[in-house]
N, C-alpha and C positions, 0 to 999 in steps of 0.2 A: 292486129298487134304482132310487131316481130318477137322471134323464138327468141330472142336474149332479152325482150322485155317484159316476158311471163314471170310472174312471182310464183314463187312455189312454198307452200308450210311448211318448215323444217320441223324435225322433232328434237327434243332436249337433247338425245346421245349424239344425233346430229350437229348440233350448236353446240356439243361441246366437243366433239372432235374437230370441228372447224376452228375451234378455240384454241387448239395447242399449234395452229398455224402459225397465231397472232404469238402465242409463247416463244416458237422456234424463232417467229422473226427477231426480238427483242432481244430473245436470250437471257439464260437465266443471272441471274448475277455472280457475279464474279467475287471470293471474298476477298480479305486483306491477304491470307497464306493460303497455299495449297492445302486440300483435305488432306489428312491421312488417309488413304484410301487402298486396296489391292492394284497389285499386277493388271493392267491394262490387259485383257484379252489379243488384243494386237500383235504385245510382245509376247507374251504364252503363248500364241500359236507358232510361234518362232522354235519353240525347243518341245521336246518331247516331254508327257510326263515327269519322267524321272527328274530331269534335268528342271524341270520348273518347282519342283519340290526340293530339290539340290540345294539350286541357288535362290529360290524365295521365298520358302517356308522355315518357323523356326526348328532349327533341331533338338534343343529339349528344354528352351524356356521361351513360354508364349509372354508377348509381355504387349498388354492395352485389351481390347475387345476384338478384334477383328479373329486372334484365332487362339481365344479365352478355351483354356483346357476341360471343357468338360467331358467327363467320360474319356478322354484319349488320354493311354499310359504313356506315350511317351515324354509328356510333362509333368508326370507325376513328382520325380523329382526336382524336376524346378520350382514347383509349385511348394515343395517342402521348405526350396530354397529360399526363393522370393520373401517367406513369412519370415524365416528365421534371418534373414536379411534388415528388413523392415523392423520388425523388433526390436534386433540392436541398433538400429539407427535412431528410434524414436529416445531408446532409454541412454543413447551416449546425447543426446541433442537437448537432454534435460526436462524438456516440455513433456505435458499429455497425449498422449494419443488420440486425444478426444478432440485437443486441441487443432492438431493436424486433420482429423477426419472432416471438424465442423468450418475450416479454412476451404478445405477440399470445397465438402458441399454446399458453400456458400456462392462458389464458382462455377458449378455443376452445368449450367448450361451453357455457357462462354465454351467450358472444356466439352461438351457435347458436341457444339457448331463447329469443331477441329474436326470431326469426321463424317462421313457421307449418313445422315439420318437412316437409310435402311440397315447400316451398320452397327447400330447402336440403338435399334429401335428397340430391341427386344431385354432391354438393360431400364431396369426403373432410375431413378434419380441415387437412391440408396444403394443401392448395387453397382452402380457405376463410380459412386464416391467412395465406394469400400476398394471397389479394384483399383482406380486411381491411387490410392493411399497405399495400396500395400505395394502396385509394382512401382511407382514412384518412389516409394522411400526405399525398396529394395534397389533399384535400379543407382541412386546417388550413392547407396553405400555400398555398392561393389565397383564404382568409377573409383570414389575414398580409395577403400582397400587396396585395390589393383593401383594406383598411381603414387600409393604411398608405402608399397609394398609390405603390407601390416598383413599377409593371410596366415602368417605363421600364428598371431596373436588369437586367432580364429580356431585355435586347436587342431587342426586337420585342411585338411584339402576338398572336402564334399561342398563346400560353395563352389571351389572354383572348377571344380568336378562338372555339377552340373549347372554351369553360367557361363557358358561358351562366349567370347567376347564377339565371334562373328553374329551369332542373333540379337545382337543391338543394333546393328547397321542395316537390318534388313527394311526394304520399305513397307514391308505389312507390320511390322513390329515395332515400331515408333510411339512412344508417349508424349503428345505436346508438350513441349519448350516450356509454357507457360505454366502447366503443370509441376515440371519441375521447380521453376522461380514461387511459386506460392509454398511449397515446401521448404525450401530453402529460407524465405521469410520466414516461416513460423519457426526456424530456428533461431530468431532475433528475441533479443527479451525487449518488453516498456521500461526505457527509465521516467523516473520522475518526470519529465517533463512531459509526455507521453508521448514522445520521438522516439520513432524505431532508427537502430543504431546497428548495423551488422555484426553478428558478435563473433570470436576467432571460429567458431566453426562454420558457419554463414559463410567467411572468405575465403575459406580453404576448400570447399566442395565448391563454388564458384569457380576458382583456378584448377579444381581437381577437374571437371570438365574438359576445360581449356586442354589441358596437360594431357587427359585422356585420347583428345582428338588428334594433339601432336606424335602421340606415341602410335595412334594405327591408321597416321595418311598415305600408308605407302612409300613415302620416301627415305630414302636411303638413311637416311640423319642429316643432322644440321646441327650449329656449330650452340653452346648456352646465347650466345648473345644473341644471334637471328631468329630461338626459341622466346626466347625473352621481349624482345618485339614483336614477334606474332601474337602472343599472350598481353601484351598490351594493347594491341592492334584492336582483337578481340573484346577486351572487356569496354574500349571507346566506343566498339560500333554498337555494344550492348547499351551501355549508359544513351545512346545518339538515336534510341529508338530504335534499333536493325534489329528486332528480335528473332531468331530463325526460326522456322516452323516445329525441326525438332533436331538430333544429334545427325541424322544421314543428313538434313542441311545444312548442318556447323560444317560436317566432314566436305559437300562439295565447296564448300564458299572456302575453308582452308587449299582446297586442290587449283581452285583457279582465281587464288590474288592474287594479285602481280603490284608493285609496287609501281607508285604513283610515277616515275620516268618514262614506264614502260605504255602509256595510254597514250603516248605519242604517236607511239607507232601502230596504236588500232585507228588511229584516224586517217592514216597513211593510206592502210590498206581501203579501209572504206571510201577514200577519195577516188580510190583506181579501179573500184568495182566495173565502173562501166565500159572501161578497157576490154574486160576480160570474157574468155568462152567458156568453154564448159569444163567441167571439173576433170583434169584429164585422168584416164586411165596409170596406175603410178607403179611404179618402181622399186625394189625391193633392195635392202640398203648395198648387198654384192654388187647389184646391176647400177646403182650410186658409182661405189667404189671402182666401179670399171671405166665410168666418166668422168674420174678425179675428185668426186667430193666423198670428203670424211665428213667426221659426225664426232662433237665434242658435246660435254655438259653445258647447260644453259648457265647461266652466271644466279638463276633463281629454279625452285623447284616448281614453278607453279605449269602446270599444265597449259596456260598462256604463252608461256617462252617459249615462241619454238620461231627461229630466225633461220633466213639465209643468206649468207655471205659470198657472192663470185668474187673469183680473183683469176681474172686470164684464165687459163685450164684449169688451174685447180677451185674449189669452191671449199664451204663447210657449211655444214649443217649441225645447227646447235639444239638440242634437244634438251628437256628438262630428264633429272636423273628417278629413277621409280624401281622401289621393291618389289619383286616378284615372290609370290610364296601361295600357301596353301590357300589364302585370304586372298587373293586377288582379285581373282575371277566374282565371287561372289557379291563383293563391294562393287566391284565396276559394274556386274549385271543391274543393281539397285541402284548403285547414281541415275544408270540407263533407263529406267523404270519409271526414279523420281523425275527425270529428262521429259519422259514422256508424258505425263502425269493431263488431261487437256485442262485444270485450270492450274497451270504452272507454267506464266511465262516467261522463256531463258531461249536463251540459244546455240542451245545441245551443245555446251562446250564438253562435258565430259567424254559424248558420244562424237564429238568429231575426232576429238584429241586419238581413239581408242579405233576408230577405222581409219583414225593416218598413223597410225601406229602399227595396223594388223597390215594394211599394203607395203609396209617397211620390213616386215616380218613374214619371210615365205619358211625358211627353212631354219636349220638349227645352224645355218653358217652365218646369218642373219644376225639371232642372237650373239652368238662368240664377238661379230663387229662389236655389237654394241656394249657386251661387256667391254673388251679390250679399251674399249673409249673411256669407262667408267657413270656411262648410262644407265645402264641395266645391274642391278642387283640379284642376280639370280640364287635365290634360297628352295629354289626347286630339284635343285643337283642336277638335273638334264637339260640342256639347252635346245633341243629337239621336245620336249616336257614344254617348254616354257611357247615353244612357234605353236608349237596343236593347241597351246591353251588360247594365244588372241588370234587364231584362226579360228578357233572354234566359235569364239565369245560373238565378234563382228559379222558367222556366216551371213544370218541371216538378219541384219539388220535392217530398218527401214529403208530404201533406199531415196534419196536425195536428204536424210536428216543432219548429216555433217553442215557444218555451220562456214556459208562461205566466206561470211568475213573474216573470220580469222584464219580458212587453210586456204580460196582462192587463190591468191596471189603469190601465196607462198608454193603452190605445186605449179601455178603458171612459171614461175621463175625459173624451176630446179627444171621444166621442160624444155624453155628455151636454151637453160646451159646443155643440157642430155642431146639438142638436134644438133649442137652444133659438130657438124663432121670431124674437125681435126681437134674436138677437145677428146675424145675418145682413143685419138690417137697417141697423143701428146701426154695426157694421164700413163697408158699404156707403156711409153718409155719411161717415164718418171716413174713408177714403181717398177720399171725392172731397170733403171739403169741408175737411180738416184734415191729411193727409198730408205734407206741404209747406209754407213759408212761401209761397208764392205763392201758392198756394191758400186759403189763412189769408186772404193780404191780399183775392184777387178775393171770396171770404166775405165779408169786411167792406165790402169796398166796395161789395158786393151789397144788402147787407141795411142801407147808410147811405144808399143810393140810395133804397130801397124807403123808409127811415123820411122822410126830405125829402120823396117824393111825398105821405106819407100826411099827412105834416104842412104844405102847399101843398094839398093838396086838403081838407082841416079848415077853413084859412083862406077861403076860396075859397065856401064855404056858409055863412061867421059876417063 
């Protein structure tokens, strides 16, 4: 008998370690949203301690299971918060509390399957419905407050004290989407006909959400009307089944719409993919500037707009416009995180946008361009402050995660204007010979100088 056609007894631990083979082949299933889940080890080996606690722990309101305050003071206060949050939400909403809890726990395992099961194992049904109810209801009534600028009515400042608006957006800190919508129901009263019917407070925390995500995307501002559409925009994709998974997903789907004209031109670039080589090594916006392209605001703030324009020697580079502030960095590490997330599939728009952005950004001369364009919102006061922060943010990122369909072709383009020999040159007179009217003039006067001597010095030998 040949040695591969000998049978051999396996033992059970045997058969069943042969077992998670047939599991890896198959693979587990995949759900409708991404879990709530932690920081991928991946990306934490990226940053140090410090810095992973920085930007993805909360700083003093834990909000869901994953980092429920027991024993740890530095939530003690929130935790004060949260109740007395919750409370006044329950008793301005009219209904029971019991009401609210018994909606929760009705739902309790739906809202379970949102998070990785070892996450939440150690949480009964009851305990997990008590938590859902108090950070949920606290968490709608400090969007309320904050968007409706009611904290005066609040007597004091101790909510907003300790409810830092950046531990909402963090990815360990997320309460299902869903969660919130079954609370916001139970704000509905039965009428007679025992049709539930929204009632004014139900639509006002619905828009107070919306309103909330518009007020901390980053961007600069936008005008009542273009707010006003988005917020419409918003509550169709809601009604159209597009439930997000939770508010740091409302926030990237706000960062990269783009308006229905603009999908034109992703089919453009994806036509041309098989054109093109490798991602080149890129250029920082001076070393732009020295090739003759400027850099204006995108005509939309969606981190999708990002166009280039040649024109003979000069070009432009149109860029969508973005707040920079204390809040930056932290929000963008967490998109980066939700990016990476492996059952969440997307194509690292946030994280390409944010390493074509850090190669654009070497120094603090860098940023001043992009202010002066009105790109750059700098609320950091140092624009040297503002280059070490998306230097620092992209050091270590994955490397090939930038998404090529949308920045390929666009950094092939800006390479082929940057080889071309006499565009460098030609830039190079145009900002020193035509940039300016006064420059214009000292030109003219240069070369009406030169024509007099030439034509005194003609006379002069005739």
């Amino acid at each position: 008998m040949a040695r591969d056609e000998i049978q051999i007894t396996l033992t059970e631990d045997e058969v069943k370690n042969l077992k998670s083979l047939e599991e890896a082949e198959t693979g587990p299933s995949t759900p409708n949203k991404p879990l709530i889940q932690k920081v991928t080890q991946i990306l934490r080996a990226c940053y140090s301690k410090e810095e992973c606690e920085r930007y993805f722990e909360p700083n003093s309101v834990a909000i869901g299971p994953l980092h429920h305050p027991k024993g740890d003071w530095r939530y003690e206060g929130g935790e004060k918060s949260k109740l007395q949050l919750a409370a006044m939400f329950i008793k301005n909403s009219g209904r029971r509390k019991e009401d609210f809890y018994n909606n929760v726990k009705m739902e309790i395992n739906k809202l379970r399957k949102c998070y990785d099961p070892k996450d939440v194992e150690k949480w009964n049904d009851e305990e997990l419905a008590l938590m859902f109810l108090v950070d949920g209801c606290a968490l709608l009534n400090f969007i309320y407050i904050d968007v409706n600028k009611k904290w005066k009515e609040l007597g004091g400042k101790n909510y907003l004290v300790a409810f830092p608006k950046l531990d909402l957006y963090l990815l360990e800190n997320q309460l299902p989407y869903q969660l919130l919508k079954i609370l916001i129901k139970t704000c509905n009263k039965v009428s007679d006909n025992e049709k539930v019917k929204d009632s004014n407070l139900a639509r006002e925390l619905k828009k107070s959400i919306i309103s909330f995500i518009n007020m901390n995307d980053m961007r600069p501002g936008d005008s009542p009307k273009q707010q006003g559409e988005r917020e419409e925009k918003e509550e169709e994709e809601e009604e159209e089944g597009k439930e997000p998974a939770h508010l740091l997903e409302l926030l990237r789907r706000r960062l990269i719409h783009m308006e229905g004209a603009k999908h034109e031109q992703d089919e453009k670039l994806e036509s041309n993919l098989g054109n093109l080589k490798n991602w080149h090594t890129f250029r920082n916006i001076k070393e732009l500037k020295d090739h003759g392209i400027s850099c204006k605001p995108s005509e939309t703030s969606s981190v999708m707009d990002i166009t280039f324009c040649p024109n003979f020697y000069k070009a432009t580079l149109k860029l969508p416009p973005i707040k920079v502030d204390d809040y930056t960095v932290p929000k963008l590490m967490n998109l980066i995180a939700y990016e990476m997330c492996p059952d969440f599939m997307n194509d690292f728009e946030i994280t390409s946008y944010v390493s074509f952005l850090d190669s654009l950004i070497d120094k603090a001369e860098d940023v001043k361009e992009l202010r002066d364009a009105g790109i750059l919102d700098n609320r950091l006061g140092s624009d040297k402050a503002v280059a070490r922060l998306f230097n620092k943010i992209s050091t270590n990122l994955v490397a090939g995660v930038p998404n090529p369909k949308q920045y390929k072709e666009l950094t092939h383009r800006i390479q082929e204007h940057c080889n071309t020999a006499w565009s460098i040159h030609l830039a190079q007179l145009y900002h020193t010979y035509f940039s300016s009217p006064w420059s214009i003039l000292a030109f003219l006067g240069a070369l009406l100088g030169l024509s007099l001597t030439a034509v005194q010095t003609y006379k002069s030998f005739n």
